[in-house]
C-alpha positions as CSV (number, residue, x, y, z in Angstrom):
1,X,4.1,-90.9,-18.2
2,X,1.7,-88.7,-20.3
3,X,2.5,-88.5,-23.8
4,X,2.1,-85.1,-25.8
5,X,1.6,-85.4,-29.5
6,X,3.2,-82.9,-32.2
7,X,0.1,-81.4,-32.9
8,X,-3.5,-80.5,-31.1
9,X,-6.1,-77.6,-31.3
10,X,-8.1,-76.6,-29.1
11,X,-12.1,-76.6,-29.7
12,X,-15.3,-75.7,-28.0
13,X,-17.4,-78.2,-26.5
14,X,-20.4,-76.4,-28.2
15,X,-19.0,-77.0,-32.0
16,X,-17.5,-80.6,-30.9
17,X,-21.1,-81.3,-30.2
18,X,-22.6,-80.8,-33.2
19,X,-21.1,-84.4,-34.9
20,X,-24.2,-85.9,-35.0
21,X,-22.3,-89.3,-33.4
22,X,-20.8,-87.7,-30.7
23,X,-20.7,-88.9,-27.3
24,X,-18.8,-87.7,-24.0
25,X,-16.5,-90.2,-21.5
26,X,-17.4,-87.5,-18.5
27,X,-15.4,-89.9,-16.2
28,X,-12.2,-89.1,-18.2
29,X,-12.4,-85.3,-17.6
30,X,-9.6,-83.8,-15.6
31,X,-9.9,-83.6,-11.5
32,X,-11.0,-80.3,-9.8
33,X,-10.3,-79.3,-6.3
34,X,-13.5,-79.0,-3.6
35,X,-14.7,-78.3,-0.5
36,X,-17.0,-80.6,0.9
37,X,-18.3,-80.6,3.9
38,X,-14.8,-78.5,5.3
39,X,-12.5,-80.9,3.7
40,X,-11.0,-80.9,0.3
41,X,-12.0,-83.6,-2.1
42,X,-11.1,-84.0,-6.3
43,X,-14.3,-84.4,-8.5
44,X,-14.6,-85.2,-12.0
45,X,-15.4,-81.0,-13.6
46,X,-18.8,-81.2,-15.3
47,X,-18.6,-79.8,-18.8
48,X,-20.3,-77.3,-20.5
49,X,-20.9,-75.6,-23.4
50,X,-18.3,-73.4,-23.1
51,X,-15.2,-75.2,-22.2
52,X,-13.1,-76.4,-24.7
53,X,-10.9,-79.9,-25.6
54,X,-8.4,-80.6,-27.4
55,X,-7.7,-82.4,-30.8
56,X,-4.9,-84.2,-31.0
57,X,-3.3,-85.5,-34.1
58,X,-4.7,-88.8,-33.7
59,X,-8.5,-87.0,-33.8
60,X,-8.8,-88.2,-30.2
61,X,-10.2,-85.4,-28.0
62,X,-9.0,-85.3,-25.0
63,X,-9.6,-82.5,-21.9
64,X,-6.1,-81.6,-21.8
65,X,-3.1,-81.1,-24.0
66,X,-2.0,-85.1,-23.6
67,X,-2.7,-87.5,-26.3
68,X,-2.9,-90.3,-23.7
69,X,-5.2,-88.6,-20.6
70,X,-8.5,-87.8,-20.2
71,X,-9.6,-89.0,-23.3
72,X,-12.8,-87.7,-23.8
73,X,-13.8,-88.8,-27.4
74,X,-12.3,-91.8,-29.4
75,X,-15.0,-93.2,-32.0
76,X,-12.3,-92.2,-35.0
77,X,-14.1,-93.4,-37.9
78,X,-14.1,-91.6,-41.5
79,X,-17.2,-89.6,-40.7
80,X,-15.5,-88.1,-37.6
81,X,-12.6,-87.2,-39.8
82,X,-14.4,-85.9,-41.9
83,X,-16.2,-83.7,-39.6
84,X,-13.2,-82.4,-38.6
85,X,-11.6,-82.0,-41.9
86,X,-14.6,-79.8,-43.1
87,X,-16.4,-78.3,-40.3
88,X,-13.7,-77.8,-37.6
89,X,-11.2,-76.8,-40.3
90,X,-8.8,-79.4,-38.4
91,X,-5.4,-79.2,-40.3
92,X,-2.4,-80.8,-39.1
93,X,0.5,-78.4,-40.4
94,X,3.2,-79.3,-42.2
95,X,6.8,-78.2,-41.0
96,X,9.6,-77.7,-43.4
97,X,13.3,-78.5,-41.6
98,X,15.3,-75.1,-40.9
99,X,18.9,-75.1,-42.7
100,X,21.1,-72.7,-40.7
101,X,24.4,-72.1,-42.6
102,X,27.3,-70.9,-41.4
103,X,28.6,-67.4,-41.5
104,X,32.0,-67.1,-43.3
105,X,34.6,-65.4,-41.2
């Protein structure tokens, strides 16, 4: 079963590309419905430029909004971190718990 994380953003392919260190696992993207040859057959989508990945928490990037499929990217070292600290603006927020009190009455 596909696990979703607390947290992801998503990002354009075109800015994940400028880490100088990056590289692309194009046999994890997600499945895409064609016709071929009058029957219907699931290919890996080619990306582009213009599509955009998610973050997740864990700085893996994944094409989708699961932490464990279609993992796309997952050389997490310090520079990568810091590449998305500084340059992506990547900020996990933090959340504050709610207290609800009760009404009198």
């Amino acid at each position: 079963m596909a696990t979703m994380g607390k947290y992801c953003k998503a990002y354009s392919l075109k800015k994940l590309r400028e880490f100088s260190q990056w590289t692309e696992k194009g046999e994890n993207t997600r499945k895409e419905k064609k016709e071929v040859d009058g029957k219907e057959v699931e290919i890996n989508r080619q990306l582009t430029d213009d599509d955009f990945l998610y973050l997740q928490e864990n700085y893996v990037v994944t094409d989708g909004i699961f932490q464990d499929e279609n993992i796309i990217f997952d050389n997490v070292t310090p520079e990568w971190k810091e590449f998305c600290n500084n340059t992506l603006l990547f900020e996990i927020p933090v959340s504050e718990p709610v207290q609800v009190q009760a009404l009198a009455g």
